[in-house]
Backbone as a ProteinNet text record, in pm:
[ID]
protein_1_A
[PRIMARY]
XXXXXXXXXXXXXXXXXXXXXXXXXXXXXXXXXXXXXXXXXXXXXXXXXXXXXXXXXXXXXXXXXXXXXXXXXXXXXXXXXXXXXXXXXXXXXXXXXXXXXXXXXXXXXXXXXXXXXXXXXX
[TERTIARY]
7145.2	7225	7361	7411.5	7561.3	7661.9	7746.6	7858.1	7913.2	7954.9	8045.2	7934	7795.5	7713.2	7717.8	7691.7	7740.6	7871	7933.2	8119.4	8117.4	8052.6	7999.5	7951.9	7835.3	7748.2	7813.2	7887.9	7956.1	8009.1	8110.9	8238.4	8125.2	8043.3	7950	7880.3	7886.4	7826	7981.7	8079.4	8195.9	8207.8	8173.4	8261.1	8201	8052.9	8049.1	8105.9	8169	8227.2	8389.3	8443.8	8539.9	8554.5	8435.5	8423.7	8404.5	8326.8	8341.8	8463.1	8574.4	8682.6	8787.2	8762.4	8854.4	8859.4	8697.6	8651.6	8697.6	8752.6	8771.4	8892.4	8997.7	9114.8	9162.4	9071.4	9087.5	9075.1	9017.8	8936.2	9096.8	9180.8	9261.9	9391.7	9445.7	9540	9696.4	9754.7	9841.9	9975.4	9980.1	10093.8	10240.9	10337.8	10459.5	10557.3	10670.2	10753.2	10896.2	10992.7	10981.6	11152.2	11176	11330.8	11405.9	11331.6	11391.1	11384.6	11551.5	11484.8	11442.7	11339.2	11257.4	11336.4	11329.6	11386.4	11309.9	11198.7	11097.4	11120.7	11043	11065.6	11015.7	10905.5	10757.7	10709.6	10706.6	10606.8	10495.5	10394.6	10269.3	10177.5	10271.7	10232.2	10229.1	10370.3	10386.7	10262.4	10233.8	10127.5	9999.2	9945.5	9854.2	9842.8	9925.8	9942.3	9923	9991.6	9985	9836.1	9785	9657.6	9568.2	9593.6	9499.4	9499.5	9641.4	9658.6	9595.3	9585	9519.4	9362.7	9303.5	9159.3	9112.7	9180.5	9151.4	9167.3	9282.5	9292.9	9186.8	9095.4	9056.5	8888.5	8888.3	8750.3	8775.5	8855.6	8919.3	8842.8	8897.2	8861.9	8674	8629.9	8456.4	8386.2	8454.1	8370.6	8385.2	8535.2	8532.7	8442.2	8420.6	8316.7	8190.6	8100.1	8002.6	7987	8058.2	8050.5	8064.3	8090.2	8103.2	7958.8	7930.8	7729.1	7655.8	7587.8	7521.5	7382.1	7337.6	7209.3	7076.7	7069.7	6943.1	6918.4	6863.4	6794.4	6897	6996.4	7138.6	7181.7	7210.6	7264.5	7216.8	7048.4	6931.8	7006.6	6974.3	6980.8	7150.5	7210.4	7370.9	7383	7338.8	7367.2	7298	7182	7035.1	7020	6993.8	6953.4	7054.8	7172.8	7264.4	7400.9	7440.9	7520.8	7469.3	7363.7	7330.4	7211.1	7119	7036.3	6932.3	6864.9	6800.6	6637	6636.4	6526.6	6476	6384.4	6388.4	6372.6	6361.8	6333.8	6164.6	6061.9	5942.8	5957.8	6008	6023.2	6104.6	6217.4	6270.1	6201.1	6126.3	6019.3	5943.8	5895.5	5800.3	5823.8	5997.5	6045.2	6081.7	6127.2	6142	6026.6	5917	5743.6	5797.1	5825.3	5869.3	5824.6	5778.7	5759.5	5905.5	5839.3	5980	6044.1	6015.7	6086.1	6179.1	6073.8	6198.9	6260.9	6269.6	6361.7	6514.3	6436	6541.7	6625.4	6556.2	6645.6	6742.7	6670.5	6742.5	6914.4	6831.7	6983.8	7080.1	7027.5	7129.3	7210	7122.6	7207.5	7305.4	7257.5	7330.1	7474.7	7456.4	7553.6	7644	7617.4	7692	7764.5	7680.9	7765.9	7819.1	7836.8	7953.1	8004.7	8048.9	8140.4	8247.6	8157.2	8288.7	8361.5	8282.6	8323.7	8474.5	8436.3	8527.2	8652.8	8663.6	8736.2	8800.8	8763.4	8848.3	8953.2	8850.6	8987	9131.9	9126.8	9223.8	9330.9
8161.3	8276.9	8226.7	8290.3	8277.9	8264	8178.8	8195.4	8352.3	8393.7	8484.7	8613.8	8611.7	8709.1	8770	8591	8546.9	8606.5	8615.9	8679.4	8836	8880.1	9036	9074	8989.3	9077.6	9037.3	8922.7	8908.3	9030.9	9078.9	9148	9343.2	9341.7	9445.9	9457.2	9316.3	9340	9353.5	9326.7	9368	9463	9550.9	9716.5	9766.5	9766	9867	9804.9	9662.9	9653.6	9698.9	9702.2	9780.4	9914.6	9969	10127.6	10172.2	10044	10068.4	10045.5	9960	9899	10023.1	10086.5	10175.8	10319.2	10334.8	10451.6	10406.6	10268.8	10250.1	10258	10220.2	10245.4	10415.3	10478.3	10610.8	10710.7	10637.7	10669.2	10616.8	10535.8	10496	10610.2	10647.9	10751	10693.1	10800.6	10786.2	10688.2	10605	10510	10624.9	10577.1	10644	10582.1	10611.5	10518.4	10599.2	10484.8	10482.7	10520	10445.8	10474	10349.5	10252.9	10148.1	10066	10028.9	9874.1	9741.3	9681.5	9568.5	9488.2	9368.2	9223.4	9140	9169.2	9100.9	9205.2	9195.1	9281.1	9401	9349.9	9449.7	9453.6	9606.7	9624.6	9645.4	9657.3	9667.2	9809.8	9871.2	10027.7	10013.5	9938.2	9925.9	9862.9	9767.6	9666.7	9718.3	9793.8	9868.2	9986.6	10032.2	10126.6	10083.9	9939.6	9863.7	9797.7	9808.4	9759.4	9881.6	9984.1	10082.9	10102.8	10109.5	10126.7	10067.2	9899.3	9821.5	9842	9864.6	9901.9	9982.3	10137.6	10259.9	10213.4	10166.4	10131.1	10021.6	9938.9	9843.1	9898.5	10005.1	10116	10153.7	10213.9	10322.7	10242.7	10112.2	10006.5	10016.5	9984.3	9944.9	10034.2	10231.8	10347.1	10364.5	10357.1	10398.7	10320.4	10195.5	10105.1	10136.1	10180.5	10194.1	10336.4	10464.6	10580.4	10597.3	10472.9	10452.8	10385.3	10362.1	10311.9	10515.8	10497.2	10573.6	10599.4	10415.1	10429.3	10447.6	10515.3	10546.3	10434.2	10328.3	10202.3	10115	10098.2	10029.7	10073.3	10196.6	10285.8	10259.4	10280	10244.2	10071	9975.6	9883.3	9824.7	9891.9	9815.9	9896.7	10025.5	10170	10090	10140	10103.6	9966.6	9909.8	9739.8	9658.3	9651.6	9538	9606.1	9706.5	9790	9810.6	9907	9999.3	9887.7	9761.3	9717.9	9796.3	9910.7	9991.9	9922.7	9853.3	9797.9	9670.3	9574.3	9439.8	9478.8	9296	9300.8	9393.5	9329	9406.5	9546.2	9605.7	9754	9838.6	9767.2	9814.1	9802.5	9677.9	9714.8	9798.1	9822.7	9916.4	10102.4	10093	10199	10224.3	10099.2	10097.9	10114.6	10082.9	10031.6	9937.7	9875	9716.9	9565.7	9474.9	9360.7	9259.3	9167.2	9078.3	9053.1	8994.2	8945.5	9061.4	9139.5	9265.2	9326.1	9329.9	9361.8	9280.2	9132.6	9055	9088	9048.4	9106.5	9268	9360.3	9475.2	9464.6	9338	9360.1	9240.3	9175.4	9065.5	9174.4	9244	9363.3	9425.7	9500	9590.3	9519	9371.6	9314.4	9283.6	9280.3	9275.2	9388.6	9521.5	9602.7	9678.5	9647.1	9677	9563.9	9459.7	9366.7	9424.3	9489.1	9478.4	9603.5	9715.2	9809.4	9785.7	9692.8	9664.1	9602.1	9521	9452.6	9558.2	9668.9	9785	9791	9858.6	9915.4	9791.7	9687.2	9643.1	9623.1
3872.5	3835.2	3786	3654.4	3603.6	3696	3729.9	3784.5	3825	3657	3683.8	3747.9	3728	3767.4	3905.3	3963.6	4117.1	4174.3	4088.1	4171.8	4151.2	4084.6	4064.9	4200.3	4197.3	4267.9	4419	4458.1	4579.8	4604.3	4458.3	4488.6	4562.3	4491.5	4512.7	4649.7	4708.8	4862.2	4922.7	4893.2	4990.1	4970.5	4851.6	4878.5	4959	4995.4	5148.6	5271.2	5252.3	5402.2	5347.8	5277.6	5243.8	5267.9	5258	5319.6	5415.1	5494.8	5632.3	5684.2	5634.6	5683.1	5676.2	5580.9	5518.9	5634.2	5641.1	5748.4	5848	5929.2	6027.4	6075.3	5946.2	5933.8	5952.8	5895.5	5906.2	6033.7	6117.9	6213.6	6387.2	6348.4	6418.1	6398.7	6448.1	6480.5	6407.4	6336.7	6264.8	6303.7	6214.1	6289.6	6316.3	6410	6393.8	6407.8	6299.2	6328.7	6408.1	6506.9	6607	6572	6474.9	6403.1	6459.2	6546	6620.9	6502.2	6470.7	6387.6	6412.7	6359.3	6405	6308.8	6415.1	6353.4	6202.1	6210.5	6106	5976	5887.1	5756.7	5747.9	5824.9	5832.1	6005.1	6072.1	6142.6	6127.3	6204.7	6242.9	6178.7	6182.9	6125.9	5975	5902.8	5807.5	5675.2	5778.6	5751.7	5752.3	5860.2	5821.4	5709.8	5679	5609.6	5461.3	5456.7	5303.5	5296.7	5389.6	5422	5364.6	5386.1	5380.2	5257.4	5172.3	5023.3	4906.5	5007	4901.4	4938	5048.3	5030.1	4968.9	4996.9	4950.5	4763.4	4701.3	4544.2	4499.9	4620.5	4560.8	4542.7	4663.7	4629.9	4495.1	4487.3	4306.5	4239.5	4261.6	4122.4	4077.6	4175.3	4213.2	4179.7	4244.9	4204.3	4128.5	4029.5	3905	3751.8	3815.9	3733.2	3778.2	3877.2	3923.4	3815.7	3869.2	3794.6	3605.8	3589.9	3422.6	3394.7	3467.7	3423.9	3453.9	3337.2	3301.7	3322.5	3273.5	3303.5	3457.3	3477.2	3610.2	3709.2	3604.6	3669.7	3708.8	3621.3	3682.7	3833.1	3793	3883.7	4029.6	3994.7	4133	4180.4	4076.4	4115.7	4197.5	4163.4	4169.7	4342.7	4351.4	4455.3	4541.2	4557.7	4629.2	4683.8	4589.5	4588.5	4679.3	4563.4	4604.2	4734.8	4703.2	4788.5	4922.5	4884.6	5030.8	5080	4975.4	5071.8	5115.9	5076.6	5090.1	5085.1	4969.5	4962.9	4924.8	4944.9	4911.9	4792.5	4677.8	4572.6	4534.5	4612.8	4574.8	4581.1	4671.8	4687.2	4575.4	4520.4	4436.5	4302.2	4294	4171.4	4202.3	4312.7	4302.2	4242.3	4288.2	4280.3	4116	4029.3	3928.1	3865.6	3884.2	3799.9	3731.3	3761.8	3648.1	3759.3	3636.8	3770.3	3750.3	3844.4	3887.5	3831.7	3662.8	3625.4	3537.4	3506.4	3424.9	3526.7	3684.9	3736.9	3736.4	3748.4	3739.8	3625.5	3493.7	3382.4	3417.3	3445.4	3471.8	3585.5	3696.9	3788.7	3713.7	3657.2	3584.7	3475.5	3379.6	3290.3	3380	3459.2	3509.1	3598.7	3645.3	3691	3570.5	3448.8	3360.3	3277	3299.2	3251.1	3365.4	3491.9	3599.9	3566.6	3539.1	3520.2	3413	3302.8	3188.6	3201	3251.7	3338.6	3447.4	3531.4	3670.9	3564.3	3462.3	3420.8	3326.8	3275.4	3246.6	3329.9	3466.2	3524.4	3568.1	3575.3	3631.2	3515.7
[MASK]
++++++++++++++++++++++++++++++++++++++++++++++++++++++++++++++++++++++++++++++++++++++++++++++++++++++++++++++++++++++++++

């Protein structure tokens, strides 16, 4: 597999732990600040909070390239496949009717047109 194919599809298995990270962040009770000033630059609240900004913007980035693919089988493959893990490779051919190797071709396409996609948005 292409290098750059390879850093796609990495970046595509982190966004659901990004969403879990994000839900988890969400899920912790509102920082408050205290009006005490702290010696360092940044508290703890602060930090999470810049934390949350850059997850929540770095989702923006991923859905808004995911939602710019159009096509069905992409869609299946990038959602389903590589994201959610839903189904092995055979299963997802099966779901496509295509065999191995035109699946392969299909998730190599589709890793490429979420690439030029993702490279929009930034």
């Amino acid at each position: 597999m292409r290098q750059d194919v390879k850093k796609i599809r990495n970046l595509l298995k982190q966004y659901a732990k990004l969403k879990r990270d994000l839900t988890a962040f969400n899920q912790v009770s509102s920082p408050s600040f205290d009006g005490v000033s702290s010696h360092s630059s940044r508290n703890g609240a602060e930090s999470r909070l810049i934390n949350h900004v850059d997850l929540s913007y770095q989702l923006k980035e991923v859905e808004d390239a995911l939602n710019a693919i159009d096509d069905p089988q992409y869609q299946f493959i990038l959602h389903d496949y590589i994201i959610e893990k839903r189904f092995n490779r055979n299963e997802a051919c099966n779901q496509l009717s295509v065999s191995v190797s035109k699946f392969n071709y299909l998730k190599n396409r589709a890793l490429e047109v979420f690439k030029l996609n993702y490279l929009r948005t930034l």
